[in-house]
N, C-alpha and C positions, 0 to 999 in steps of 0.2 A: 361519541366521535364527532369532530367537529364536520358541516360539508365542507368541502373540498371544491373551490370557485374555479371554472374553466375560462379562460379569456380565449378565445381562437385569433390566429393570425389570419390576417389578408392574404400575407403574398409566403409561400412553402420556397425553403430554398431547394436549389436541386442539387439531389443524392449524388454521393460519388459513384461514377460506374465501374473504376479502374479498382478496382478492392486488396490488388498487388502494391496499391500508392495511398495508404492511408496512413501509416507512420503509427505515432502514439500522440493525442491529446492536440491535434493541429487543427483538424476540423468539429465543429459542431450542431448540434442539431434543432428542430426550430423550435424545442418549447425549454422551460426548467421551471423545476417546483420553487415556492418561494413563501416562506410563512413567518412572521413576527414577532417577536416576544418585548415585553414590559415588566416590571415588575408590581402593577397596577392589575395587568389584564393577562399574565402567563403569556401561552403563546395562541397567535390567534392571526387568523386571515390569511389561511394557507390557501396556494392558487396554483393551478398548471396555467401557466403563463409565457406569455413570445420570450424568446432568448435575446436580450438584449442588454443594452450597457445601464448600470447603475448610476447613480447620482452621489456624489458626496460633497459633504462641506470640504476644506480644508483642516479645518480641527476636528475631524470624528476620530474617536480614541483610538481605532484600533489602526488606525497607518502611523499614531504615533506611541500608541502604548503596545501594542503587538497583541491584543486578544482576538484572536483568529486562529483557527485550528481545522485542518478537513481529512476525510478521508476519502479512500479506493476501495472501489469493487467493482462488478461486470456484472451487466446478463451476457447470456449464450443463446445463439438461436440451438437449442441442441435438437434431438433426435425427435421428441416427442414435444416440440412447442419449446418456449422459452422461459430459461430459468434463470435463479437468482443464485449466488454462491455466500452463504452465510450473513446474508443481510442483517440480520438479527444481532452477531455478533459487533459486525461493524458500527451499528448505534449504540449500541451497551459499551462499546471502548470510544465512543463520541461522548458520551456523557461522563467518562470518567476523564479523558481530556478536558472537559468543560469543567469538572469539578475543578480541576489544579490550577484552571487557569483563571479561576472568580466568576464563570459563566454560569448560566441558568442547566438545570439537565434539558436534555433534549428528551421533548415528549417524543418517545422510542414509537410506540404504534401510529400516532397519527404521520411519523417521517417516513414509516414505512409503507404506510396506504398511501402518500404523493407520490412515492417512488412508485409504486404499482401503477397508477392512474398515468403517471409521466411515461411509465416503459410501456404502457395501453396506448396513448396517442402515441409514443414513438418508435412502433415496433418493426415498422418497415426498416428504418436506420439500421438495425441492430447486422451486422451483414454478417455472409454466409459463405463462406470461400475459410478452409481448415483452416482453424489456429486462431482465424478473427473472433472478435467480441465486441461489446457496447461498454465503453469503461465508464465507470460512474462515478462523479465526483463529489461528494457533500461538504458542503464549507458553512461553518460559523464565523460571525463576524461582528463585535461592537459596535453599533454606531451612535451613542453619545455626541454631542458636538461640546467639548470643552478641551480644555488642557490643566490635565489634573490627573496625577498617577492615583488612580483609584477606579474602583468596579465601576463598570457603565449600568447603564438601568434598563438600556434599549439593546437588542439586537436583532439581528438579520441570520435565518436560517436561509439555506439554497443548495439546489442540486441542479448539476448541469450533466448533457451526459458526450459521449465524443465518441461515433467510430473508431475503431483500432485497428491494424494492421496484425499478424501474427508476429507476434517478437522473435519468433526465430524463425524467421523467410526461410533461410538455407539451412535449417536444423539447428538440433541443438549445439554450441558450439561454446568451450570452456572459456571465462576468461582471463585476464589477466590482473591484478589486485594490489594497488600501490598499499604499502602499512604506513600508518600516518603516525609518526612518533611524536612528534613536536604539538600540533594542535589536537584541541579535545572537542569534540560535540556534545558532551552533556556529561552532568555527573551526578550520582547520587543523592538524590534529595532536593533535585532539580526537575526539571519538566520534561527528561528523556524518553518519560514513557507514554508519554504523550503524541499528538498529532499534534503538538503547536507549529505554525508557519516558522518560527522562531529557528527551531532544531533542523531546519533545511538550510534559512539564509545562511548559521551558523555551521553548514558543509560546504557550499557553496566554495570558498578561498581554496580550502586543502583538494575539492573534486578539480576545480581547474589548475592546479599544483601538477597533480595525480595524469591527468591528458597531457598536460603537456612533454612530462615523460613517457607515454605512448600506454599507459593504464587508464583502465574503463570502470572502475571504480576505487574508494577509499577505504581499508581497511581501518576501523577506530580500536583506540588501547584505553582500558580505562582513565579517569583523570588524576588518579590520587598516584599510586603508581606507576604507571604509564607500561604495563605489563600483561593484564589480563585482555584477550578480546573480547569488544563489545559486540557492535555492527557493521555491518558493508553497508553506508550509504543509505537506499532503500531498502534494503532488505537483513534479515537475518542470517546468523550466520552458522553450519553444521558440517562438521570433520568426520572422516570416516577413517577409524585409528584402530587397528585391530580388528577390521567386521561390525566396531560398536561406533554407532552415529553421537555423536557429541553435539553438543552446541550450548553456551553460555545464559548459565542463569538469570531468571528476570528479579534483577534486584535492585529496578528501582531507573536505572541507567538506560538502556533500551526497550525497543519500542515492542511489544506482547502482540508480535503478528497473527494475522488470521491464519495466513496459511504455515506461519510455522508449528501455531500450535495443530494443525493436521497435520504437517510431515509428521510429530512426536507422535500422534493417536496412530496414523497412520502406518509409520515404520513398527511402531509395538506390534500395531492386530499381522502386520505381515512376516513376523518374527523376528526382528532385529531387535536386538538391544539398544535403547536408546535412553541416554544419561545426557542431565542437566546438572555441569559444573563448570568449576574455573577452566579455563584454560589460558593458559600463555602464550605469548608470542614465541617462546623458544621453544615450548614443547610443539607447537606449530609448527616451525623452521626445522627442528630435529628432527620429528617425526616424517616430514616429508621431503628430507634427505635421506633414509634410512630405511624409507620406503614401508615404515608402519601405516603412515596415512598413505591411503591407496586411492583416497577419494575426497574433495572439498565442494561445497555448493552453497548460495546464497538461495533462501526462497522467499517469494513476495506476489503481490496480487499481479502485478504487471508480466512478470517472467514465469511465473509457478517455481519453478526449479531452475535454478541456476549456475551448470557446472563450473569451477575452476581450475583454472588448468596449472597457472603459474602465482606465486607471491613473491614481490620486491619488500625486502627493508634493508633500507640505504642502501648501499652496494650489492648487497646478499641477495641473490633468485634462485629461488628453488621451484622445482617443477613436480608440479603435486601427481604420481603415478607414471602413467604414460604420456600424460598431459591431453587427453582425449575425457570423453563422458564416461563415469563409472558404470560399472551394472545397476546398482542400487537409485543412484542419481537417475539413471531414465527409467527404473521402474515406479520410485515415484511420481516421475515427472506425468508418465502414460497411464497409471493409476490414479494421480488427482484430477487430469486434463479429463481422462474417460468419464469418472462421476460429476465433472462439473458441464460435459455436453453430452450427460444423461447416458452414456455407451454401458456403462460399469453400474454395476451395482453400489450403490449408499446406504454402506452399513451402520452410519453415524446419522445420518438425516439432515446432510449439511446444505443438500441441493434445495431447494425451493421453485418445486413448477409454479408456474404464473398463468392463470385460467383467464384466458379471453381470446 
């Protein structure tokens, strides 16, 4: 294992007090890890380093060829010290994004000892007021200096990390789901299931579409048909249709979330039946006019669980149940939230205490 270089800052900036006013991803903290790769020298010269702005040419590949990819996760100040929630996973689905995208793999262990050394020096930030976290963000990034659609030779590893605020202040609360029929995000055999930057700018149009009809996120349809559902947005997506949790197969198209794959282990070990297939847009709409679906939820690192209340397509709104949080929906929710600030037992071994 390579060491791991500390640069210390002169001047600390100073912590939020108000921990009711933190938002998601607005402030951040004063160091981030930052390590190198070549294809001469692998990766090398990793540093917990001041958080500050980067340097670029104007022709580094990746603001104009798009190879850049990051992901999400948290620590927790939880019950017993601070832990990590599936860290491990997250860099194993970083390197398979880096595969599809012509990137080097990410050396998985040494990313995961800066992230330790980084959440050591910054574990005062991590703040303590229910619901809050430290969200973590890892980004790859080209930096070749040419203009030339082809693999760079050079790039830039980094983690930053940012105070959060509890996403549901006022509890949990269902939302509403514009169905995006006309534009696609991604399609099979394409880079859907990936963390590319690409697969965001590429929602960007239809989410601000989606607000300005008074919806809080985009429901995607496949591209070839424009029929089955993929994703919401950030997150994944899971119907509750009979008692039995649904949610659409990973094939290829969306994105292999951390936490959806716990709700699937999760909902099993707590008796639910839970099934990975097609679904449609009309057995969507049918069903939850008819009152088979009794329950809908988006889940993802930011929100955990995410109830739904209502879905728009075109003129068409249906209102999924009561339009309130299902039972199953906050059992999960209070079940994943418990094991990952240590309350609940982890019968999977997905938390990660962090010793210092």
């Amino acid at each position: 294992m390579q060491e791991i270089k500390f640069i210390k800052r002169e001047v600390l900036k100073e912590k939020p007090t108000d921990q009711t006013k933190l938002g998601f991803g607005k402030i951040f903290t004063d160091y981030m890890f930052t390590m190198l790769y070549s294809t001469e020298k692998g990766w090398y010269d990793p540093q917990v380093r001041p958080y500050e702005n980067f340097s670029f040419d104007p022709a580094t590949t990746f603001i104009h060829y798009g190879q850049a990819f990051f992901e999400g996760m948290k620590a927790y100040n939880a019950v017993d010290g601070v832990r990590l929630y599936r860290p491990c996973d997250n860099f194993a689905r970083a390197s398979r994004s880096a595969e599809r995208l012509s990137m080097p793999a990410l050396d998985e262990e040494l990313a995961l000892e800066g992230l330790k050394k980084l959440i050591e020096v910054e574990k005062d930030w991590i703040p303590t007021a229910p619901g809050t976290s430290l969200y973590i963000r890892p980004t790859m990034v080209a930096t070749d200096v040419f203009l030339g659609v082809h693999a760079s030779h050079t790039y830039l590893f980094f983690i930053i990390l940012s105070p959060v605020g509890a996403y549901y202040a006022e509890g949990l609360k269902p939302v509403k789901i514009y169905v995006e029929d006309e534009y696609v995000r991604a399609a099979r055999g394409g880079i859907g299931f990936t963390k590319a930057a690409a697969n965001y700018a590429a929602s960007i149009y239809a989410g601000e579409h989606a607000a300005q009809k008074g919806y809080s996120q985009v429901l995607w349809l496949d591209a070839v048909e424009r029929k089955y559902i993929e994703e919401v947005g950030a997150m994944n997506m899971f119907f509750v249709i009979d008692n039995t949790i649904v949610t659409p197969p990973l094939r290829g198209s969306i994105l292999p979330g951390i936490t959806r794959d716990s709700v699937i282990k999760l909902g099993r070990k707590l008796g639910y039946t839970v099934e990975e297939r097609l679904i449609s847009i009309d057995e969507v709409m049918e069903t939850a006019k008819n009152g088979h679906m009794t329950e809908a939820f988006g889940s993802g690192t930011a929100a955990v669980i995410s109830p739904v209340g209502e879905f728009c397509l075109g003129e068409d709104k249906v209102q999924v149940g009561d339009g309130s949080i299902g039972k199953i929906s906050q059992q999960l929710y209070d079940t994943l939230t418990g094991i990952q600030y240590g309350k609940l037992e982890d019968p999977f071994g997905w938390s990660m205490k962090l010793d210092f």
